[in-house]
C-alpha positions as CSV (number, residue, x, y, z in Angstrom):
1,X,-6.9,-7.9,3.8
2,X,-5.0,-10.7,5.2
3,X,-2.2,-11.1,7.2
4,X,0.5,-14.0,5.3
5,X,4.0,-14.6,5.2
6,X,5.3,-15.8,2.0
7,X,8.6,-18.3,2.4
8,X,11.6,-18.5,-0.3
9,X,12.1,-15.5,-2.3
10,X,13.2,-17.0,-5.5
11,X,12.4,-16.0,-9.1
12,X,8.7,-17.2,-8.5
13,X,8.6,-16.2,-5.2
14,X,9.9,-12.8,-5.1
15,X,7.4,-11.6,-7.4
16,X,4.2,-13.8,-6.4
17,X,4.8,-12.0,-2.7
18,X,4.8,-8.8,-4.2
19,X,1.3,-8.9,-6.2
20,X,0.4,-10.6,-2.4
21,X,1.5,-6.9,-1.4
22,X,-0.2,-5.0,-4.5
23,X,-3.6,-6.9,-3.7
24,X,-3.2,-4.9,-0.1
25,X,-2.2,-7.9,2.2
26,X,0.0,-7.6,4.9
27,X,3.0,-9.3,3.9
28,X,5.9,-10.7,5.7
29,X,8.8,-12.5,3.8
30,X,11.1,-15.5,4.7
31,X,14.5,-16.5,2.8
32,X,17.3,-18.3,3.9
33,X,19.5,-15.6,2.4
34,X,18.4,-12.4,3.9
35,X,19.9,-10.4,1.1
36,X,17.0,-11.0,-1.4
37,X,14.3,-10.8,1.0
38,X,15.6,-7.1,2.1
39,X,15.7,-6.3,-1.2
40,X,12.2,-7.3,-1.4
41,X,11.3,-5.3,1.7
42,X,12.8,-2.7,-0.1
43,X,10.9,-2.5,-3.0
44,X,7.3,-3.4,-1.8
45,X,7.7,-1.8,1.6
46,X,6.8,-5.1,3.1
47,X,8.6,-6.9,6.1
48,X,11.2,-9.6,6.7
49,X,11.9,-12.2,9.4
50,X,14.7,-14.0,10.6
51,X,13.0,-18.0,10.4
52,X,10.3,-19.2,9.2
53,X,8.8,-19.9,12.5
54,X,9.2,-15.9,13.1
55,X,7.5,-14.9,9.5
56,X,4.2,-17.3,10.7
57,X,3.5,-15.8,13.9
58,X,0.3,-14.0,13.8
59,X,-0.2,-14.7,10.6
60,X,-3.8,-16.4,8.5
61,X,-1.8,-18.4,5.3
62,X,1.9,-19.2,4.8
63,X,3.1,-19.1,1.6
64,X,6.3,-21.3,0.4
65,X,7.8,-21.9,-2.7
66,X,11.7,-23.1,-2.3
67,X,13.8,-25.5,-3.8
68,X,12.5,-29.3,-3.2
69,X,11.7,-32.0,0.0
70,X,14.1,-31.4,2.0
71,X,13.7,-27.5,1.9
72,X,10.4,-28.0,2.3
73,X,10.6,-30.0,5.8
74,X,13.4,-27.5,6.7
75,X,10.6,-24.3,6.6
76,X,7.9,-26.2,7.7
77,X,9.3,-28.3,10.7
78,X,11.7,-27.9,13.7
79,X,12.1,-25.3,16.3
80,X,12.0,-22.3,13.9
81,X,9.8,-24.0,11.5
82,X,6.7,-22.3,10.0
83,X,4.5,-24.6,11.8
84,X,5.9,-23.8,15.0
85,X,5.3,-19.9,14.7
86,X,1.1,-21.5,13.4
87,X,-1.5,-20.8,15.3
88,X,-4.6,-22.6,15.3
89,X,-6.7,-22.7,11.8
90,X,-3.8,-21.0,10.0
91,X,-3.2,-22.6,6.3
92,X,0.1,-23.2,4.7
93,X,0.2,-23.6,0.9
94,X,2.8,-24.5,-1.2
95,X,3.3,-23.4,-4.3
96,X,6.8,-26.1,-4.5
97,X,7.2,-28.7,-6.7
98,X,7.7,-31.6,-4.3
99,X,6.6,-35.5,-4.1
100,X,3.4,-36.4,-3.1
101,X,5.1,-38.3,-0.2
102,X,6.4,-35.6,1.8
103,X,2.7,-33.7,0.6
104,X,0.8,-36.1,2.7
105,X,3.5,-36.3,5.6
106,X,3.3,-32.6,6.2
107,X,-0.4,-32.3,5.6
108,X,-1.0,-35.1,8.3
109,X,1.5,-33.1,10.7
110,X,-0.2,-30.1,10.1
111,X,-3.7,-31.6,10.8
112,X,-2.2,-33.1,13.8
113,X,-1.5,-29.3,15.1
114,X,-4.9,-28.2,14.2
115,X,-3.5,-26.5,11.0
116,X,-4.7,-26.5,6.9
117,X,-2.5,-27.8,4.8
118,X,-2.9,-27.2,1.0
119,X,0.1,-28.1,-2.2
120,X,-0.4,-25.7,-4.7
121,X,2.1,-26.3,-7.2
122,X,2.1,-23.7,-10.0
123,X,3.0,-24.0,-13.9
124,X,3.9,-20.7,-15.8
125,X,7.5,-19.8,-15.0
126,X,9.1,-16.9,-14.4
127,X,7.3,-14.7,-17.1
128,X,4.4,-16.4,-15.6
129,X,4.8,-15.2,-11.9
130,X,6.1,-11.8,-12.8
131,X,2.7,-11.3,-14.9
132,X,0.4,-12.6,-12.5
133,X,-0.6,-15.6,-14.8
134,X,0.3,-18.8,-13.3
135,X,-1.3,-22.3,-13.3
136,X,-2.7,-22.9,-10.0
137,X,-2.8,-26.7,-9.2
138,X,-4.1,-27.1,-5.7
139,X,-4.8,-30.7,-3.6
140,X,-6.4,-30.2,0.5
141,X,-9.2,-29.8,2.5
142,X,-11.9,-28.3,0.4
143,X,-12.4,-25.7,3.5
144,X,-9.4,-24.8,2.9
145,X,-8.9,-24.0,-0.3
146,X,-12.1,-22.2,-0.4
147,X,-10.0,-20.3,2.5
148,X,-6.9,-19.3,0.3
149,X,-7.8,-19.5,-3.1
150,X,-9.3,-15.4,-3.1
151,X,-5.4,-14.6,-1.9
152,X,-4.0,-16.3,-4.4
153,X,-6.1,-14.8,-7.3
154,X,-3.4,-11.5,-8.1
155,X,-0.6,-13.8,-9.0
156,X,-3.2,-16.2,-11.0
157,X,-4.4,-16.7,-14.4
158,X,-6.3,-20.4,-13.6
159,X,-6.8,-21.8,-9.2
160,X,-8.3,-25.0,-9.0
161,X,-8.7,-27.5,-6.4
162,X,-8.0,-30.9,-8.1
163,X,-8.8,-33.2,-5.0
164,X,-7.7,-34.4,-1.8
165,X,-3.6,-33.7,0.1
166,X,-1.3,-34.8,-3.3
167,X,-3.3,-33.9,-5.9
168,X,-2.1,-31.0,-7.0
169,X,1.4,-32.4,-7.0
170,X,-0.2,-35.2,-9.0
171,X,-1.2,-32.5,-11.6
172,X,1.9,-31.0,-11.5
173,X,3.8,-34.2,-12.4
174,X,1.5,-34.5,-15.4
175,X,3.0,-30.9,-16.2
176,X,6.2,-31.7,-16.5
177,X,5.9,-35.0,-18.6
178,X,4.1,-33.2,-21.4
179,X,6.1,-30.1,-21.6
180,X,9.0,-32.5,-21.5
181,X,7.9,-34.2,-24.6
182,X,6.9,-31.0,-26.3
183,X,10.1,-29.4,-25.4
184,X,12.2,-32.4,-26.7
185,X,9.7,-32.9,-29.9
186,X,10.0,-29.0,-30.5
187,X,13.5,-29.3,-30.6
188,X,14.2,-31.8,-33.0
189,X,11.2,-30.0,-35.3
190,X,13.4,-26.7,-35.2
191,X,17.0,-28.7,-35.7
192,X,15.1,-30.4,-38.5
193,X,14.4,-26.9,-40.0
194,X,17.6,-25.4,-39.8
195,X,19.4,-28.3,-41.6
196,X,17.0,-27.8,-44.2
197,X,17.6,-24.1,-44.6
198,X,14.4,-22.9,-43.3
199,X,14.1,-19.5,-40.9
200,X,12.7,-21.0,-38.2
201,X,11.1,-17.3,-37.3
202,X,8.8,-18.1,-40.8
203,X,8.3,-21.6,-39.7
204,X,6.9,-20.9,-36.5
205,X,4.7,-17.8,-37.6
206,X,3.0,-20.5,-39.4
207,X,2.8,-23.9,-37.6
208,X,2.2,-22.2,-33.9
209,X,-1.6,-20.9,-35.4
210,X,-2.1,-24.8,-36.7
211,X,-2.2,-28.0,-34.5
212,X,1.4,-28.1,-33.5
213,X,1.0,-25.3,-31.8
214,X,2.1,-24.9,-28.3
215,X,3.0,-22.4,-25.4
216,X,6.6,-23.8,-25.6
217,X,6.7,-23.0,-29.0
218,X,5.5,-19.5,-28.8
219,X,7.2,-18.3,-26.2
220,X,10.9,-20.5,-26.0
221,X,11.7,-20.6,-30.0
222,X,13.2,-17.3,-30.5
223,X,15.5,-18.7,-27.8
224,X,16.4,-21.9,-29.6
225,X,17.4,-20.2,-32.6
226,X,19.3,-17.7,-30.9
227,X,21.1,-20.5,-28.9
228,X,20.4,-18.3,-25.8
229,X,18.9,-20.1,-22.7
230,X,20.3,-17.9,-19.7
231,X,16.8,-17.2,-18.5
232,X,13.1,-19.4,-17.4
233,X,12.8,-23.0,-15.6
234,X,16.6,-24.3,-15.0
235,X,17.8,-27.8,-16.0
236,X,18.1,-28.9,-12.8
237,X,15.2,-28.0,-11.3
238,X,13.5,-30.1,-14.4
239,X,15.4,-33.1,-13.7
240,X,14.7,-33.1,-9.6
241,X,10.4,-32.8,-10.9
242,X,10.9,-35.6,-13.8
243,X,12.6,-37.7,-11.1
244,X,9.8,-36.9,-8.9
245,X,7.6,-38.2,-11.9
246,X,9.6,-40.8,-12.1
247,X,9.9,-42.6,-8.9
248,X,5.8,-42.0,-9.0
249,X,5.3,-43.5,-12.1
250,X,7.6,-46.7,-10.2
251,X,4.4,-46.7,-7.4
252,X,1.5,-46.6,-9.0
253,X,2.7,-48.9,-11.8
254,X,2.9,-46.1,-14.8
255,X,5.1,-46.7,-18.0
256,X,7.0,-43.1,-18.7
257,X,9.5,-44.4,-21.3
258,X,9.1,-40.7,-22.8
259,X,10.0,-38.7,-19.7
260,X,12.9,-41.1,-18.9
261,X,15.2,-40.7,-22.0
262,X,14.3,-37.0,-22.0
263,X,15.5,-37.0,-18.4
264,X,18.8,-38.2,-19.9
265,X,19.1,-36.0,-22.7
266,X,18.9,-33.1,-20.3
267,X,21.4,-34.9,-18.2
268,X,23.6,-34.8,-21.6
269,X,22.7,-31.0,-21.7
270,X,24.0,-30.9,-17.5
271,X,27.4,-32.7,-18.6
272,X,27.5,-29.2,-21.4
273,X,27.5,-27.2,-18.9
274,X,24.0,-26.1,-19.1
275,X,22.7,-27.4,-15.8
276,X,21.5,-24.0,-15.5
277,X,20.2,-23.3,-18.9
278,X,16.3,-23.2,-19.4
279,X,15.1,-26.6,-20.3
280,X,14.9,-25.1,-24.3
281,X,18.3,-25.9,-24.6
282,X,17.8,-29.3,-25.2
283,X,18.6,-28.5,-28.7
284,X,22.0,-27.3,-28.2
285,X,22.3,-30.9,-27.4
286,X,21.2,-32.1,-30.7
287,X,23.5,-29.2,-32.4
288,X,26.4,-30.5,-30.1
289,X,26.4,-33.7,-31.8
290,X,27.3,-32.5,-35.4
291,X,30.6,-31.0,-33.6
C-alpha cells in the first residue's frame, strides 16, 4: 500500500482515484471545488484537503489530472502548491494533457527540490477511466517510473515509459492528430451513408470487422446517428491538445495541414453551440450545412 494524493477530480480523475482506493492505497483527494471531492470522500471513504500543498504532505506519488498549463503550475507551484507539501524522493505524475514546455519546466523544478517528476498523459476517455482501461503514456526518470508505474496498474489497460521528461506528452500529441483525422474521416464516411439511404447501424456491423475499422468507429457511431454528443472528450478540451500539437509541430518543423483544418471544423462545431459536445459531433457540422 502506498500513501498518494490524487489532484483534480474531474470525469477522469474522480474515477482513476477511486480504483487508486479499490487497489487499497491510501488516498487523499484535491479539487478546486470542494463539492466533488467530498462527494468522492463520500463514496470511496477516502479523504480530502483543502490545497494541493495540504493533499502532498506525507504522501509517496501525487497524482494530477486538471484542465491544462496554467492549472497545472497552479497545483504544482506556490505557497500551497503540491510541491510545497513534497518531501524528499516523492514523485508527481500527471496524467494532464499539457505542452511539453511547461513538462520540462516542472520536471527541472521538481529535480531542483529533490523530487520525481513523471507526465503520464492518458488516452481512453471517460468510458476508459471508469473501466480501468486507459492508455498510459509516460516520459521521466526511468527510476521513477519503475517507482509509480505498479500504482498506476488498477486504472490501466497499457503503462509505458516512452522516454525522457516530454515524452509522453509527445505521444499524447500523436493521439490526438490521428483520432482527429479518424474522427473527421469517420464523419464524412457516415454523412456519406446516410445521403445514400444506408442504416449506418448495418454499415458499421460490417466495415468496423474490415480495415476501416477503428475504436472511434465502434464505440462513437451510434452517437453520430443519433445526433447525441452530451457525453466523452469535450470540444474544447480537443481544441486546447490540437493547439498544443500545433504550436509543436511550429518548433520542431512538422507539417500538420490535417490537424489544422480539423481544428477549424471543430471551431465551426464551438460557433453551434457544441463547445461542449464530444468531439463526434463533428458531423452535426457537415449535417448543418444542408440547412
Amino acid at each position: 500500500m502506498a500513501k498518494v494524493a490524487f489532484l483534480g477530480m474531474g470525469v477522469m480523475g474522480y474515477p482513476m482515484a477511486g480504483y487508486l482506493v479499490k487497489a487499497e492505497h491510501d488516498v487523499t483527494v484535491y479539487n478546486r471545488s470542494s463539492a466533488k471531492a467530498q462527494a468522492w470522500v463520500a463514496e470511496y471513504n477516502g479523504a480530502s484537503a483543502p490545497t494541493p500543498r495540504e493533499a502532498a504532505v506525507g504522501k509517496d506519488v501525487i497524482f494530477a489530472c486538471v484542465g491544462n498549463d496554467d492549472d497545472l503550475r497552479s497545483v504544482c507551484l506556490g505557497e500551497d502548491g503540491a510541491f510545497a507539501g513534497m518531501q524528499k524522493g516523492a514523485i508527481f505524475v500527471d496524467h494532464t494533457t499539457v505542452s511539453a514546455t511547461v513538462t520540462k519546466e516542472l520536471y527541472e523544478t521538481a529535480k531542483s527540490m529533490g523530487l520525481g517528476y513523471v507526465d503520464a498523459p492518458i488516452s481512453g476517455g471517460q468510458a476508459g477511466a471508469e473501466n480501468g482501461l486507459l492508455s498510459v503514456m509516460c516520459g521521466g526518470d526511468e527510476a521513477d517510473y519503475a517507482r509509480v508505474e505498479p500504482i498506476m496498474q488498477p486504472y490501466s489497460k497499457i503503462c509505458r515509459r516512452l522516454g525522457e521528461s516530454g515524452k509522453g506528452q509527445l505521444t499524447k500529441m500523436v493521439n490526438q492528430i490521428c483520432i482527429a483525422g479518424v474522427v473527421q474521416g469517420l464523419s464524412e464516411a457516415l454523412h456519406f451513408a446516410e445521403k445514400s439511404g444506408l442504416d449506418i447501424s448495418d454499415v458499421v456491423d460490417v466495415i468496423q470487422h474490415g480495415a476501416a475499422g477503428s475504436w472511434q468507429m465502434v464505440n462513437r457511431h451510434q452517437a453520430m446517428k443519433d445526433d447525441a454528443f452530451d457525453f466523452g472528450f469535450a470540444v474544447d478540451w480537443m481544441r486546447k491538445d490540437l493547439k498544443i500539437c500545433m504550436e509543436e509541430a511550429d518548433k520542431n518543423g512538422t507539417s500538420l495541414p490535417m490537424t489544422a483544418l480539423v481544428d477549424q471544423f471543430y471551431k465551426d462545431v464551438q460557433k453551434q453551440g457544441g463547445g461542449r459536445f464530444d468531439t463526434c459531433s463533428l458531423i452535426r457540422r457537415l449535417r448543418a450545412a444542408e440547412e
